[in-house]
C-alpha positions as CSV (number, residue, x, y, z in Angstrom):
1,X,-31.4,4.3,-0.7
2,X,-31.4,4.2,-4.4
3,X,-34.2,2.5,-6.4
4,X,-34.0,0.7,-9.5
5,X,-36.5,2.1,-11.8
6,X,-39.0,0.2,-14.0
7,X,-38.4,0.9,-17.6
8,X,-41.9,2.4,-18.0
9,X,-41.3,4.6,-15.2
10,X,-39.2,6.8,-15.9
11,X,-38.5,9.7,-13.4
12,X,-37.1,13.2,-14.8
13,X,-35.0,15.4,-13.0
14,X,-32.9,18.8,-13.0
15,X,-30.5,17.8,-10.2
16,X,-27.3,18.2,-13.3
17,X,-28.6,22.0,-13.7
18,X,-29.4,22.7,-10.4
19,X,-25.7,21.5,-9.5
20,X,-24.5,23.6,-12.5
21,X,-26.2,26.6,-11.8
22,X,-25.0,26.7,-8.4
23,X,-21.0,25.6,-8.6
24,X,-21.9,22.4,-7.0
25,X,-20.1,19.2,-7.8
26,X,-21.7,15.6,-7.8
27,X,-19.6,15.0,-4.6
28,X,-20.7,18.4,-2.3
29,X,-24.7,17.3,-3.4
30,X,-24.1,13.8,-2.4
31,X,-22.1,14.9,0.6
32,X,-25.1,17.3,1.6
33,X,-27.9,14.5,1.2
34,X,-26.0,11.2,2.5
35,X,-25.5,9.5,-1.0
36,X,-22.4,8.5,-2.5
37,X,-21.1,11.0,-5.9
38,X,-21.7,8.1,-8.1
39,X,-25.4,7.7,-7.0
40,X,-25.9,11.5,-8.1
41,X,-24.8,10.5,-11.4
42,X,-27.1,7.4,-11.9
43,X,-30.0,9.5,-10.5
44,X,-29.3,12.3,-13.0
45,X,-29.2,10.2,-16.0
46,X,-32.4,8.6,-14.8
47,X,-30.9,5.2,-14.3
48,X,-32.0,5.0,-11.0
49,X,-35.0,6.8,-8.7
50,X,-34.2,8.7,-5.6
51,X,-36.4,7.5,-2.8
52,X,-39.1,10.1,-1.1
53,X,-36.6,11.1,1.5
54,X,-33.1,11.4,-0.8
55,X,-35.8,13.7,-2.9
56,X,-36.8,15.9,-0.2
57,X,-33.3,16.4,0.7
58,X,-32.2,17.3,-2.4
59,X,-35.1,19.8,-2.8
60,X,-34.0,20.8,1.0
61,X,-30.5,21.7,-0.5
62,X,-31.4,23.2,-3.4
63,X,-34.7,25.4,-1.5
64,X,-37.2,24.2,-4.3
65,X,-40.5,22.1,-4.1
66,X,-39.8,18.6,-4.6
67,X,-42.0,19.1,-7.2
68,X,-39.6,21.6,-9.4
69,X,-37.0,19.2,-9.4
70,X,-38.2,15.4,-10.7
71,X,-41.3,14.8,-12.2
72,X,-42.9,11.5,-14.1
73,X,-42.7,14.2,-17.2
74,X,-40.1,15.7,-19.2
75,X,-39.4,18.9,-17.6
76,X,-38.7,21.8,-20.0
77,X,-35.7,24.0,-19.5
78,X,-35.0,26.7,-16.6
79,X,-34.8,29.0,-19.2
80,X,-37.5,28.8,-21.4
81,X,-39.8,28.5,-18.1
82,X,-38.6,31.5,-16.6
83,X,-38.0,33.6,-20.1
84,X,-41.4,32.1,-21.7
85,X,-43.4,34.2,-23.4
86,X,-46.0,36.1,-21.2
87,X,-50.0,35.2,-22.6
């Protein structure tokens, strides 16, 4: 259920401090969307895509837009999202 991704394509992610965050190990995450623990690992370190459906499930799990978890852009920290200076 894993895709291989092109090398121009690189898909970003926050699945490692999502997991963090909330006490979750690579094997619960995989466990709670179908995947085996090593697959978390190559899909955090962007070696391989999640398909549409393991992406929904992990924003499912984690009760976040899809959207707030991978994107085709570097994603800036948690922190300095929710702690950023207020225009």
């Amino acid at each position: 259920m894993v895709a291989k991704r092109p090398p121009e394509g690189k898909l970003y992610n926050r699945l490692a401090a999502l997991r963090a965050e909330r006490g979750m190990s690579r094997a619960e995450l995989a466990a709670a969307i179908g995947i085996h623990p090593q697959s978390v690992g190559f899909i955090e370190r962007g070696d391989y895509g999640p398909s549409l459906e393991l992406a929904l499930k992990a924003a499912q799990v984690f009760g976040l837009p899809v959207e707030a978890i991978f994107s085709l852009s570097p994603l800036p920290s948690l922190s300095a999202q929710v702690y950023a200076p207020k225009e």
